[in-house]
N, C-alpha and C positions, 0 to 999 in steps of 0.2 A: 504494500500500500504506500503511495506518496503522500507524504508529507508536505503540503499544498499550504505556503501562506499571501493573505492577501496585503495586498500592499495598502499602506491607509498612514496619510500623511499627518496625522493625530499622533504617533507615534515618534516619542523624543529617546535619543540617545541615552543611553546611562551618564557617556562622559559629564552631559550637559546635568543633568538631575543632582550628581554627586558635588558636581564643582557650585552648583548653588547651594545644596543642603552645606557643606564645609564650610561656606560663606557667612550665615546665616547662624552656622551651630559655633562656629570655635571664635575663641578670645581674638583680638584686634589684630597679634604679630602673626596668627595664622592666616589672616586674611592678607596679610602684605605675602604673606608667605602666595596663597593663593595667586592672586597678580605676578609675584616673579615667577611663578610658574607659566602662569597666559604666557611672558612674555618671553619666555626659556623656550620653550614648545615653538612661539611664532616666528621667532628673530635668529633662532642656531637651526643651525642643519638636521634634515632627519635623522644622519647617520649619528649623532650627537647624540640627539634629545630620545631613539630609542632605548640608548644603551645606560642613559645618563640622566638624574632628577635631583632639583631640588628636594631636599626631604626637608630644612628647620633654616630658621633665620635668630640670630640674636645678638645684639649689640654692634648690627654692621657688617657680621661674620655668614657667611650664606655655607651651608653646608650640602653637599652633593655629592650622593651615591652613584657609584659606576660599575656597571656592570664586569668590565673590562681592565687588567692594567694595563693593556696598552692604551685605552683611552686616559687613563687616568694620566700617563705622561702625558699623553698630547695638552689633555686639558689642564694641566699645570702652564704648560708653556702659553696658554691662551688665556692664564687666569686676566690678568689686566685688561684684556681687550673685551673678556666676559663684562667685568665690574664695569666698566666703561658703557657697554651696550644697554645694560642693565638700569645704572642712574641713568643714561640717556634718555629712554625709552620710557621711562616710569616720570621724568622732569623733575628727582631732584636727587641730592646724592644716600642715596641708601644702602652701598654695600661700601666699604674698604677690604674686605678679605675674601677668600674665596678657598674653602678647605674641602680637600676632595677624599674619600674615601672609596676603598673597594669594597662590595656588596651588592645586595639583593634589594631593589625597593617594590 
């Protein structure tokens, strides 16, 4: 038997659901947190932003799990040009560091 679904434009994404309910549910640094994520996803490369996330922000410090050590060297060497794109993008300066770990998000 087929497994037959109708297509019906009423029908939103999970990504979109969860990235609201996050917004909505957690304290004020998670929601900056949320935004440098938008902007992480929209402004780096797929090959980046697959392997590699924000996971916590605090005091300026953005912390990001990577799947990969070879990415993690690359994204050492790009950390400045990260931080840079980052306060750009968002209009005011919000990161100085950029701490990368290997891991699972």
């Amino acid at each position: 038997m087929k497994n037959q679904r109708t297509k019906n434009s009423q029908y939103v994404h999970i990504k979109e659901v969860l990235a609201s309910v996050i917004q909505n549910c957690r304290k004020e640094s998670n929601a900056e947190l949320a935004e440098i994520r938008k902007i992480w996803n929209a402004e780096l490369d797929k090959a980046i932003t697959d392997h590699a996330q924000p996971t916590a922000i605090k005091a300026g410090t953005l912390l990001v799990i990577v799947k990969s050590s070879t990415l993690t060297h690359q994204l050492r060497f790009l950390a400045k040009d990260i931080i840079h794109l980052i306060n750009t993008a968002s209009g005011h300066r919000r990161l100085s560091e950029l701490k990368i770990k290997t891991g699972n998000f």
